[in-house]
SEKE-477822 format. One record per residue: residue number from 1; residue in one letter; x, y, z of N, C-alpha, C, O in turn. Coordinates in nm, 2 decimals. Layout:
! SEKE-477822
(atom NUM, A, (X, Y, Z), (X, Y, Z), (X, Y, Z), (X, Y, Z))
...
END
This chain:
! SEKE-477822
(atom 1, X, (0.23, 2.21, -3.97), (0.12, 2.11, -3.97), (0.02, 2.15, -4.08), (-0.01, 2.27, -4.11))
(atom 2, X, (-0.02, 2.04, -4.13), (-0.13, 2.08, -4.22), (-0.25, 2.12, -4.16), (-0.26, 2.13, -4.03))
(atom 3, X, (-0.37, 2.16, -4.24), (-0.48, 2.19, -4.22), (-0.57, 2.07, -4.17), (-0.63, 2.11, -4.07))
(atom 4, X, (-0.59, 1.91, -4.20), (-0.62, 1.81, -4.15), (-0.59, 1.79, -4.03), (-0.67, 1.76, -3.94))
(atom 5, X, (-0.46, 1.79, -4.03), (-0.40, 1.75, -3.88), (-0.45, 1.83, -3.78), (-0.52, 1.78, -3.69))
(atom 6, X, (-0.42, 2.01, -3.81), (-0.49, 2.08, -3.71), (-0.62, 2.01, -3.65), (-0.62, 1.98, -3.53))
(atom 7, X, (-0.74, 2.00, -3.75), (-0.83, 1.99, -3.75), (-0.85, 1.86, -3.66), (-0.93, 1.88, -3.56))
(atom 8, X, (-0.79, 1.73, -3.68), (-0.79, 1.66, -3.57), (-0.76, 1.66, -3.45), (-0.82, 1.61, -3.36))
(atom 9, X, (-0.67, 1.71, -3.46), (-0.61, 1.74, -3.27), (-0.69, 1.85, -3.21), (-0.72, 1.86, -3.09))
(atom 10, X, (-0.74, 1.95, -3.33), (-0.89, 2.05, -3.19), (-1.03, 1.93, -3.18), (-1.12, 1.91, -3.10))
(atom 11, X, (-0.99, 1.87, -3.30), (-1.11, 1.73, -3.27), (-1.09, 1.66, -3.08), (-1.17, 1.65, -2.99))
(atom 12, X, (-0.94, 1.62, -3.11), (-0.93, 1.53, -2.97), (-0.90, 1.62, -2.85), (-0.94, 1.58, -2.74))
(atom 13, X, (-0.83, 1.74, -2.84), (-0.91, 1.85, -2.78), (-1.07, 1.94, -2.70), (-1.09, 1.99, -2.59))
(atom 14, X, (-1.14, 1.92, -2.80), (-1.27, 1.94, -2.78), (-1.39, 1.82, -2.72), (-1.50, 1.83, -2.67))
(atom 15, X, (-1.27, 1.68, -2.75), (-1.36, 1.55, -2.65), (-1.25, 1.54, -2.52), (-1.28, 1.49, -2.41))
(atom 16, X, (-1.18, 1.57, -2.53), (-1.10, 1.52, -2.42), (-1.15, 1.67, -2.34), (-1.27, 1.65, -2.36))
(atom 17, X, (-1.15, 1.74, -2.30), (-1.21, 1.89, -2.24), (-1.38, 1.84, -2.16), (-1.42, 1.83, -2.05))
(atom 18, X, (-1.43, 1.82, -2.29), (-1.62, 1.76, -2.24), (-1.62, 1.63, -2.20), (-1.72, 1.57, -2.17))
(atom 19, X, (-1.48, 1.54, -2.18), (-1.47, 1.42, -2.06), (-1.43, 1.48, -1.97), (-1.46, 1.43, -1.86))
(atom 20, X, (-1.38, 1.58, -1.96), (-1.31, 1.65, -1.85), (-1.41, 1.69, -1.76), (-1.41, 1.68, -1.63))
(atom 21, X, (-1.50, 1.74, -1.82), (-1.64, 1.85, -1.77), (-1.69, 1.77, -1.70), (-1.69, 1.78, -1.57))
(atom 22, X, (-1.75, 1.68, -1.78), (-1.89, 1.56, -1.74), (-1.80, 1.51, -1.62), (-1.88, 1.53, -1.52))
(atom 23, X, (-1.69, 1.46, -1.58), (-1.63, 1.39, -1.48), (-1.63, 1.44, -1.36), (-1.67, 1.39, -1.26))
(atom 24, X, (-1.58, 1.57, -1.39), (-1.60, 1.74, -1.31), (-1.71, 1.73, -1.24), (-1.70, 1.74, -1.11))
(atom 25, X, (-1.83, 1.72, -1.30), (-1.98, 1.75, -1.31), (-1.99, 1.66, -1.18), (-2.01, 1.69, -1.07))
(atom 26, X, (-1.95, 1.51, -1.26), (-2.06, 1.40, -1.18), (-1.99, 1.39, -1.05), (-2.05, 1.37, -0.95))
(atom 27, X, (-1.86, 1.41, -1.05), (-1.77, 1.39, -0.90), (-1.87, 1.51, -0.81), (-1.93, 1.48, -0.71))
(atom 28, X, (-1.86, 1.62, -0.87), (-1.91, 1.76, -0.76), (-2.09, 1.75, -0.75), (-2.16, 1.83, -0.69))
(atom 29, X, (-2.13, 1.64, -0.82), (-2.25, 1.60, -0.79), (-2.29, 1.55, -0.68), (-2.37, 1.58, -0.60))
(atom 30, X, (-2.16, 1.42, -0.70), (-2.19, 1.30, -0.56), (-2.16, 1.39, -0.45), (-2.23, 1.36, -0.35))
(atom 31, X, (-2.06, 1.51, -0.42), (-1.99, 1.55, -0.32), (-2.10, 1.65, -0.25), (-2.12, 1.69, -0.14))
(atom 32, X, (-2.19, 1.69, -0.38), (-2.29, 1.79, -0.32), (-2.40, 1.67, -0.25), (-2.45, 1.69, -0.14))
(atom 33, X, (-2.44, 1.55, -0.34), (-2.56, 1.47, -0.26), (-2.50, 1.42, -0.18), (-2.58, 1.40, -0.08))
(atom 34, X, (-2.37, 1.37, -0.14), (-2.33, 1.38, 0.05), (-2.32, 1.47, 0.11), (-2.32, 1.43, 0.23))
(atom 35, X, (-2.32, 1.60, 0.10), (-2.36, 1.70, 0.18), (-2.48, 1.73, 0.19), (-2.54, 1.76, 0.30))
(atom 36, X, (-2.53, 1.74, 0.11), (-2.70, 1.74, 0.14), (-2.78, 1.61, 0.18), (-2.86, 1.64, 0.27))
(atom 37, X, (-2.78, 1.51, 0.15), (-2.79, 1.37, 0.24), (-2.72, 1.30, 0.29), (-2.69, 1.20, 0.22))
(atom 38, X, (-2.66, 1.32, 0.42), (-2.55, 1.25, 0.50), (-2.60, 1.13, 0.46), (-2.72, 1.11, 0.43))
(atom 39, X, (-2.52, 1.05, 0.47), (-2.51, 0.85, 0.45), (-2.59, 0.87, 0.66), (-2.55, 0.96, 0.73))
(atom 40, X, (-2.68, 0.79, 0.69), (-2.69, 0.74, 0.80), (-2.79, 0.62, 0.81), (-2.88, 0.60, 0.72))
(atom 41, X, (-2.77, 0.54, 0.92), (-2.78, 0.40, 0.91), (-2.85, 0.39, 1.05), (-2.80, 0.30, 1.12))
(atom 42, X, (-2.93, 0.44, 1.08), (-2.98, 0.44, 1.24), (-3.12, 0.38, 1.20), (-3.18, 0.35, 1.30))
(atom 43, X, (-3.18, 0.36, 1.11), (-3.27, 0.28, 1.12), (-3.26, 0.12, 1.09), (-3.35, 0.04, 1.12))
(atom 44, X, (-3.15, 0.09, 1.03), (-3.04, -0.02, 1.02), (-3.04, -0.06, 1.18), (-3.10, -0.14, 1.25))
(atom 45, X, (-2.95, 0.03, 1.21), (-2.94, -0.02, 1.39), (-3.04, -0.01, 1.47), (-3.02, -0.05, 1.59))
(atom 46, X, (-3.13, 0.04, 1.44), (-3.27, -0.01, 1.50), (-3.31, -0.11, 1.55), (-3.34, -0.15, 1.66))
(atom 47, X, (-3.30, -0.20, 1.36), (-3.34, -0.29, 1.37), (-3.25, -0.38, 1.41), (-3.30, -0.47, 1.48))
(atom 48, X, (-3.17, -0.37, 1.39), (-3.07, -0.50, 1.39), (-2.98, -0.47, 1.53), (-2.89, -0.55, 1.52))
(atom 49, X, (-2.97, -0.37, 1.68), (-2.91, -0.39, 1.77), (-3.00, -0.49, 1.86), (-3.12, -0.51, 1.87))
(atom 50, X, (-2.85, -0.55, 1.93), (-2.93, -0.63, 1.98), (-3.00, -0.61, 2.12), (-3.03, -0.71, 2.19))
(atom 51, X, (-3.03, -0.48, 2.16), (-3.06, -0.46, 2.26), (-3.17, -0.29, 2.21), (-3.14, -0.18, 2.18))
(atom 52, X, (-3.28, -0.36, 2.21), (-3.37, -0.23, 2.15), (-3.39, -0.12, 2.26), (-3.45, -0.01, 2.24))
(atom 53, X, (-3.34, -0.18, 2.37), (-3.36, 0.00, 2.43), (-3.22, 0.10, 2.43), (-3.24, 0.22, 2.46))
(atom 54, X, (-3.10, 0.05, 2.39), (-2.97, 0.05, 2.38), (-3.01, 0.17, 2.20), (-2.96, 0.28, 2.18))
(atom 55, X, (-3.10, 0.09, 2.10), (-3.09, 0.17, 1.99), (-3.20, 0.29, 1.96), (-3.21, 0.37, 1.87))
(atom 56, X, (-3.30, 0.25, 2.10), (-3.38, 0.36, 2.08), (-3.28, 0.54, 2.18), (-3.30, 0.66, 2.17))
(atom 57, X, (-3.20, 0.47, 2.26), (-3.12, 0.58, 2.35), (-3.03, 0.65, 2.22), (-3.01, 0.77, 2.19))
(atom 58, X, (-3.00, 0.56, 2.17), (-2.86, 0.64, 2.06), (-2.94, 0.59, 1.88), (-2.97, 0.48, 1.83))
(atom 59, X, (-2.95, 0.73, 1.81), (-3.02, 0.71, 1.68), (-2.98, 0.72, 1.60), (-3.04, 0.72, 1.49))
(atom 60, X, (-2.85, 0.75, 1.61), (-2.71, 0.77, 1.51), (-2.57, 0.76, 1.50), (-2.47, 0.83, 1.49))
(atom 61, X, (-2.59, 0.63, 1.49), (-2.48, 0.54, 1.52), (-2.38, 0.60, 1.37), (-2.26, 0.60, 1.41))
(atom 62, X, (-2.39, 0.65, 1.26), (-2.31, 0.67, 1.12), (-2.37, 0.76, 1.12), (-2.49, 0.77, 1.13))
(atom 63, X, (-2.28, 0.87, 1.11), (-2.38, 1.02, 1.06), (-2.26, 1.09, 1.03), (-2.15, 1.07, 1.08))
(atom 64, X, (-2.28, 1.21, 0.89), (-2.19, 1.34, 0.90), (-2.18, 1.37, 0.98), (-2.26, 1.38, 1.07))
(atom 65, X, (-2.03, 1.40, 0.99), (-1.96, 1.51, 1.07), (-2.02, 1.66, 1.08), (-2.08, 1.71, 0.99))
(atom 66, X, (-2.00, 1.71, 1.23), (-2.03, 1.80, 1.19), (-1.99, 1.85, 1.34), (-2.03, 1.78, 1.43))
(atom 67, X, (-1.92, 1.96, 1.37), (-1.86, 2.04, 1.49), (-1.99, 1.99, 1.62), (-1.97, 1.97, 1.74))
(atom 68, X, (-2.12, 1.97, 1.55), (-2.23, 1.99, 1.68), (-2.23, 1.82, 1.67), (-2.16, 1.77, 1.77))
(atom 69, X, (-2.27, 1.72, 1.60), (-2.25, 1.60, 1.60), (-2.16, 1.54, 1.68), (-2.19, 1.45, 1.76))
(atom 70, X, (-2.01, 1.61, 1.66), (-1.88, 1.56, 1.75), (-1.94, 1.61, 1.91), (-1.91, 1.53, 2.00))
(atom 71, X, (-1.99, 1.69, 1.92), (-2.01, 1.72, 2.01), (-2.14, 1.68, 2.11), (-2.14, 1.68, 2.23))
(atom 72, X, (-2.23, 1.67, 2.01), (-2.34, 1.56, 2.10), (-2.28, 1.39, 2.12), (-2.33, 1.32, 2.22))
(atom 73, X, (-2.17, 1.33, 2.02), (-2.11, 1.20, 2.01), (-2.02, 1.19, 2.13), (-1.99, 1.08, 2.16))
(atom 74, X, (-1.97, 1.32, 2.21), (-1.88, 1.25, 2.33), (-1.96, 1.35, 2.45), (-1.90, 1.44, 2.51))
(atom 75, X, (-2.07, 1.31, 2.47), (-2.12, 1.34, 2.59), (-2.13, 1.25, 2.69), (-2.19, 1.15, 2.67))
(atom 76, X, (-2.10, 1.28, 2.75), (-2.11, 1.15, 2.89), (-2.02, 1.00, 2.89), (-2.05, 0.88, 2.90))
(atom 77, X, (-1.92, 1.06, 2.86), (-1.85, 0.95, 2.83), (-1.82, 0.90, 2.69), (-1.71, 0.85, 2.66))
(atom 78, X, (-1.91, 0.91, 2.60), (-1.91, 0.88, 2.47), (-1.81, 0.85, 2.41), (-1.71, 0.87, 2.48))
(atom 79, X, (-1.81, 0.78, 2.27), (-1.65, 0.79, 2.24), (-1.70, 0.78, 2.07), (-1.78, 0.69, 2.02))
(atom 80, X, (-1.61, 0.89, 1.99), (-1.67, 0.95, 1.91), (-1.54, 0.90, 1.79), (-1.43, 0.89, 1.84))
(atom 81, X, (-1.54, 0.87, 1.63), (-1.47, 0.80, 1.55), (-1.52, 0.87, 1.48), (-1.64, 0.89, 1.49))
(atom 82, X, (-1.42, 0.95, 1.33), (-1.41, 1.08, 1.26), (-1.38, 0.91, 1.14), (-1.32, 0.81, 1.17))
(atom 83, X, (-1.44, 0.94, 1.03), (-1.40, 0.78, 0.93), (-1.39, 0.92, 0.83), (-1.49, 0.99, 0.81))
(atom 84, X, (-1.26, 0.94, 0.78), (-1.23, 1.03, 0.67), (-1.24, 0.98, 0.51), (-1.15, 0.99, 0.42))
(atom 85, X, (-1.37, 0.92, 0.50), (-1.40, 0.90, 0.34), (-1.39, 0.95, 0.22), (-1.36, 1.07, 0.21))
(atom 86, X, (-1.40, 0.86, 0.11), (-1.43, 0.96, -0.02), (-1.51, 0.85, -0.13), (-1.48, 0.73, -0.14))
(atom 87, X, (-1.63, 0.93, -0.21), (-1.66, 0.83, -0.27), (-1.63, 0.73, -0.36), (-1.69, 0.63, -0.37))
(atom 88, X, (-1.51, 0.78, -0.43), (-1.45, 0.68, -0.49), (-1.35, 0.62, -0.43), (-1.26, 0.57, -0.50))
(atom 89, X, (-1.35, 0.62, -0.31), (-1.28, 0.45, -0.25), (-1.30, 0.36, -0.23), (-1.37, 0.32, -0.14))
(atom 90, X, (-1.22, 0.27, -0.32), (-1.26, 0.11, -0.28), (-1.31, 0.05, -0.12), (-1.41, -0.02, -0.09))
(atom 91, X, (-1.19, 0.11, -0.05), (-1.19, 0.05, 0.10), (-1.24, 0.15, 0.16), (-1.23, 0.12, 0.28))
(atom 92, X, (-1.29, 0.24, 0.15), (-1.39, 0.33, 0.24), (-1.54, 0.28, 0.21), (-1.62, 0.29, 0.31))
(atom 93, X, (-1.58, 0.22, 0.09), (-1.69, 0.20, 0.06), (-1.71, 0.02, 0.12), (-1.82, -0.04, 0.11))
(atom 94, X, (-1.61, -0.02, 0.16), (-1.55, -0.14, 0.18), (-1.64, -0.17, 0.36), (-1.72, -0.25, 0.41))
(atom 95, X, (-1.58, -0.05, 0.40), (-1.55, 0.00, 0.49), (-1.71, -0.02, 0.56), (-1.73, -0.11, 0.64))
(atom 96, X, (-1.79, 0.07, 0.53), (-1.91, 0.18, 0.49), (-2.05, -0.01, 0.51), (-2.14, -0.03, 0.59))
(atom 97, X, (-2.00, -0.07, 0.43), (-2.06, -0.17, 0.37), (-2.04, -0.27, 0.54), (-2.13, -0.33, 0.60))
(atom 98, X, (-1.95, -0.27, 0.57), (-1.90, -0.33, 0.69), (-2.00, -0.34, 0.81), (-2.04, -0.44, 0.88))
(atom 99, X, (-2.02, -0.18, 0.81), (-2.05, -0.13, 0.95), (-2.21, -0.14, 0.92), (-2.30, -0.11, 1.00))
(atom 100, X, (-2.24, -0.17, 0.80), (-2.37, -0.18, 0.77), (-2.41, -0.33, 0.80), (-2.52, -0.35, 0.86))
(atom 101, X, (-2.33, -0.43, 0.77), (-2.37, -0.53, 0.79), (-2.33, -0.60, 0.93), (-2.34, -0.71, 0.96))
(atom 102, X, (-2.30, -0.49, 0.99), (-2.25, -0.53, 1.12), (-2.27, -0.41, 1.22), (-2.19, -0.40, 1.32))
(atom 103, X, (-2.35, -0.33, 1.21), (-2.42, -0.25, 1.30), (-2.45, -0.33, 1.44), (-2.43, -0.28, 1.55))
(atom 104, X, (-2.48, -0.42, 1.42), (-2.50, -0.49, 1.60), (-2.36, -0.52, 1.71), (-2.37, -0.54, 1.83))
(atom 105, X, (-2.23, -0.50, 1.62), (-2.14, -0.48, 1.68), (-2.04, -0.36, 1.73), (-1.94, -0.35, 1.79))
(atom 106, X, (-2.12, -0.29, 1.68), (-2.07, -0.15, 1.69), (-2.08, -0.09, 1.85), (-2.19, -0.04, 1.88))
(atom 107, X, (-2.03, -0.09, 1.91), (-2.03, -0.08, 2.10), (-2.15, 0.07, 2.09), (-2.13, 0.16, 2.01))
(atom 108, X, (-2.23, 0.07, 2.18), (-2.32, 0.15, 2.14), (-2.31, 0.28, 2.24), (-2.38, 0.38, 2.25))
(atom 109, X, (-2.17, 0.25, 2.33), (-2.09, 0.42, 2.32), (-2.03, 0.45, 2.20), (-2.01, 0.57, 2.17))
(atom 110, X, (-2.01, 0.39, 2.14), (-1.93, 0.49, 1.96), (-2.05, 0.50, 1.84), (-2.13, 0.42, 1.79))
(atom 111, X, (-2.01, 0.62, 1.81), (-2.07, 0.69, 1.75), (-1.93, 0.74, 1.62), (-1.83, 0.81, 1.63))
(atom 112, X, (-1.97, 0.65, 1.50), (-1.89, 0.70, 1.39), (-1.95, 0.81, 1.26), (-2.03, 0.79, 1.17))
(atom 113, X, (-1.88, 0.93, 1.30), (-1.91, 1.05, 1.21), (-1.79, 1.00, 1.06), (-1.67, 0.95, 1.07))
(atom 114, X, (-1.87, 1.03, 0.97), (-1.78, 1.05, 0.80), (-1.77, 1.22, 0.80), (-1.86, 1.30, 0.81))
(atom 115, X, (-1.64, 1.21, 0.78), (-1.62, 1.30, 0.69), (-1.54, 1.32, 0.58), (-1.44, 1.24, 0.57))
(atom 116, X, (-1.56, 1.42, 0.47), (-1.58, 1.36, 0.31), (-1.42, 1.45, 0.30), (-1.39, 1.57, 0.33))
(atom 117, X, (-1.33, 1.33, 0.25), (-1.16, 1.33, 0.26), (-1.18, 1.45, 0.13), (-1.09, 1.52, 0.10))
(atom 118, X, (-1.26, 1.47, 0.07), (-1.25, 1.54, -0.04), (-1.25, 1.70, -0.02), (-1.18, 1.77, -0.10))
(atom 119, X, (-1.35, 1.77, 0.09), (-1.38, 1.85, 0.11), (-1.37, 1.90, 0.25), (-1.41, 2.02, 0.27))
(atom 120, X, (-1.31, 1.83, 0.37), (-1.32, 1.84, 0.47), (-1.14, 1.88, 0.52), (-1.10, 1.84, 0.63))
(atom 121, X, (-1.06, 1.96, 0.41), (-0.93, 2.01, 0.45), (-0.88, 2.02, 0.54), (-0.78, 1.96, 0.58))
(atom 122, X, (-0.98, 2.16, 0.62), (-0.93, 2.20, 0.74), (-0.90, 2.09, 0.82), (-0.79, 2.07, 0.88))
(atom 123, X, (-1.00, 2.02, 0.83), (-1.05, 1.86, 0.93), (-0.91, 1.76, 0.93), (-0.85, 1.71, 1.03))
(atom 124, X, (-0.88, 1.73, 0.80), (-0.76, 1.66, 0.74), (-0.61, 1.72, 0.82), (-0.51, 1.66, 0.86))
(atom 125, X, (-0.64, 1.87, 0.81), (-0.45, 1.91, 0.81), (-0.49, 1.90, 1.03), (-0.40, 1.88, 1.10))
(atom 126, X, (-0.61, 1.91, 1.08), (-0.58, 1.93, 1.22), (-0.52, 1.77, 1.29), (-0.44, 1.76, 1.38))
(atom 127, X, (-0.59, 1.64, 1.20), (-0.54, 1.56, 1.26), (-0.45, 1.45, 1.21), (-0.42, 1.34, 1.25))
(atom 128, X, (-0.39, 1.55, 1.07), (-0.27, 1.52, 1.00), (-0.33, 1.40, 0.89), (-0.23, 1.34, 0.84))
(atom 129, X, (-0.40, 1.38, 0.87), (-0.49, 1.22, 0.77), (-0.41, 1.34, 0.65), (-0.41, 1.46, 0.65))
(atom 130, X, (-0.34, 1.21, 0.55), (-0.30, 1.16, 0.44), (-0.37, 1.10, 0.34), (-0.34, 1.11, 0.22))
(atom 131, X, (-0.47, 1.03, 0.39), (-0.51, 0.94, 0.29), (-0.63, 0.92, 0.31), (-0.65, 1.01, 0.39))
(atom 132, X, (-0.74, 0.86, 0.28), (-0.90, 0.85, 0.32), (-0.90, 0.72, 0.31), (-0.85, 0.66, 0.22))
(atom 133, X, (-0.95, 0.66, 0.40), (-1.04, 0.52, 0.46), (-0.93, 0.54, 0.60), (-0.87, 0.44, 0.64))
(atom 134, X, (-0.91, 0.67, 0.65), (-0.86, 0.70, 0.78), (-0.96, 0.77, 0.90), (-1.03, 0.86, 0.89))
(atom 135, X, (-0.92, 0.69, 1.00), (-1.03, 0.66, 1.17), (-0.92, 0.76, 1.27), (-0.80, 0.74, 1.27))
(atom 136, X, (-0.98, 0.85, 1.33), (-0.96, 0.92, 1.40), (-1.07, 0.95, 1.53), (-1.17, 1.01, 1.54))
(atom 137, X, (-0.98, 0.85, 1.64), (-1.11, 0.87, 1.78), (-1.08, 1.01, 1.82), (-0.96, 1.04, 1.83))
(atom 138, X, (-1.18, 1.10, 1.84), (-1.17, 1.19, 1.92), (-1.21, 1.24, 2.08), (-1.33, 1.23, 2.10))
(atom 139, X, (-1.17, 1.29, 2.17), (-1.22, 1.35, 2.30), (-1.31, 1.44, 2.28), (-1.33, 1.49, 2.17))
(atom 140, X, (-1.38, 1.47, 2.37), (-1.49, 1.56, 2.34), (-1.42, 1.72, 2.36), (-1.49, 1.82, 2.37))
(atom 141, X, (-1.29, 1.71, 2.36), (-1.20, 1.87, 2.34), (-1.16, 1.87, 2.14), (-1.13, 1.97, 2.08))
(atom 142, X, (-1.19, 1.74, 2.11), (-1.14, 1.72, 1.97), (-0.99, 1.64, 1.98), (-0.96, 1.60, 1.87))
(atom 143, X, (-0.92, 1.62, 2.06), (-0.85, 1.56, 2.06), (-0.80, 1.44, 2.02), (-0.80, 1.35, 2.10))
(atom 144, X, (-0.71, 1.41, 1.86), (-0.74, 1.27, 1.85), (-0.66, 1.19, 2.02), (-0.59, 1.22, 2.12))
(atom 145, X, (-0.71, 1.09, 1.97), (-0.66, 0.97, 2.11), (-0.62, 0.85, 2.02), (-0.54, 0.77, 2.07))
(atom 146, X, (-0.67, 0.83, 1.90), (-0.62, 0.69, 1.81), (-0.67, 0.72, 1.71), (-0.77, 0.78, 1.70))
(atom 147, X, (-0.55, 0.68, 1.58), (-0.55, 0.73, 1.43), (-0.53, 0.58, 1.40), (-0.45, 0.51, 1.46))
(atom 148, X, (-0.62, 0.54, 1.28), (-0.57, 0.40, 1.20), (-0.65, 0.38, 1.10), (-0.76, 0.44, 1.11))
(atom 149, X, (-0.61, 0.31, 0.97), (-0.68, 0.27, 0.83), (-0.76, 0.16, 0.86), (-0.75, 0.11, 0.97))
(atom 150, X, (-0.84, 0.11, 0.79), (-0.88, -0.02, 0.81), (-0.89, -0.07, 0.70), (-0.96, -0.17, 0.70))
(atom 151, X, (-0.83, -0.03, 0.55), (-0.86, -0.14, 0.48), (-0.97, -0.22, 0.44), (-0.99, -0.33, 0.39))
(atom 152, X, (-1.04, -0.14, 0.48), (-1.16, -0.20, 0.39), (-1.26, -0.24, 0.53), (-1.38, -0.23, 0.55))
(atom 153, X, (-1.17, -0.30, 0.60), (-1.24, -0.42, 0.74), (-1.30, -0.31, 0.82), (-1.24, -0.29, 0.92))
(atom 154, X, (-1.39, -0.24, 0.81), (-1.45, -0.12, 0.90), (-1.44, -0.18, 1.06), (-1.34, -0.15, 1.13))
(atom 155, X, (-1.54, -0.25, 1.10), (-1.61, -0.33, 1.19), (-1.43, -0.38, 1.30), (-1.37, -0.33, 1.40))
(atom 156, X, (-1.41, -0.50, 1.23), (-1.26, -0.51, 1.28), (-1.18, -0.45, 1.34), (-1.11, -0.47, 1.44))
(atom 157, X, (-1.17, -0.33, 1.24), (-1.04, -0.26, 1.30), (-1.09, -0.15, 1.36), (-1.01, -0.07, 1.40))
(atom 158, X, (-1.21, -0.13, 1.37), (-1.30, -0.03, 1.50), (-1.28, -0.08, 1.61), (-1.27, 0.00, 1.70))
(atom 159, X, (-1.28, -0.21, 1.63), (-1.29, -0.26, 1.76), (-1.20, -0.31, 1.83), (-1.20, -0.32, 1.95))
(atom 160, X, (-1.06, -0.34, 1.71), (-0.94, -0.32, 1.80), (-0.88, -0.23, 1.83), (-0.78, -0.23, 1.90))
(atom 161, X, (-0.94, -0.09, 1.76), (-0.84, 0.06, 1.81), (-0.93, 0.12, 1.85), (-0.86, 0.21, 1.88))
(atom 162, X, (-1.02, 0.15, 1.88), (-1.14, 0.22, 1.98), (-1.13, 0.22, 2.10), (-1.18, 0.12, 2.16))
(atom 163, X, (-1.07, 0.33, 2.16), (-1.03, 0.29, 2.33), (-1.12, 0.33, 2.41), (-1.10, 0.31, 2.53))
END
């Protein structure tokens, strides 16, 4: 190779590397501002349940996962839904948008925890999830009891597999 040629290919080298970075960057960005600001929507269901003493009893209807969350979510009967997200999914964000616009249908025993398909491995290999925009009800032992996608239809397909 000549001296030009080299010179261009450490050219397209040296940009393709600093797209690499910056992408790097902004992905482990978003993944840190959802861990440090869980997505939650309880003042959404505030306003919008239709039974205000129903939203003042339960204040976190969407919240991070988190071992103690699961665990305050199936107290007393509770029934607790694991939504294994990520932020670049169409149909999780689909999803997400769903339960937002439709918080007043959300049965106000369930309590749906996110957790982030990207970072949450251990979580993924115990209840076998493959893919993210995947619902996992659990028992208050952790137990799944119902695994399903929804395709984007959050609200929908909560309310037909949520037992």
């Amino acid at each position: 190779m000549n001296k030009n040629t080299m010179l261009v290919l450490g050219g397209i080298v040296v940009v393709v590397a600093v797209l690499v970075g910056k992408t790097f960057l902004a992905n482990s960005q978003t993944v840190n501002q959802e861990t440090a600001n869980p997505t939650t929507i309880s003042d959404t269901a505030n306003q919008q349940a239709t039974n205000p003493a129903e939203s003042e009893e339960k204040t976190s209807w969407y919240t991070a996962y988190s071992p103690e969350a699961l665990a305050a979510a199936t107290v007393d009967d509770q029934k607790a839904v694991i939504f294994f997200h990520a932020s670049w999914c169409p149909t999780c964000k689909a999803a997400s948008e769903d339960f937002q616009s439709n918080i007043g249908q959300i049965p106000s025993d369930v309590t749906i925890l996110k957790a982030d398909y990207d970072t949450r491995t251990e979580l993924k290999k115990k209840y076998g999830v493959v893919m993210q925009d995947t619902f996992v009800q659990v028992d208050s032992q952790g137990n799944a009891l119902a695994t399903w996608n929804s395709g984007g239809e959050g609200i929908k397909t909560l309310l037909a597999n949520v037992r």
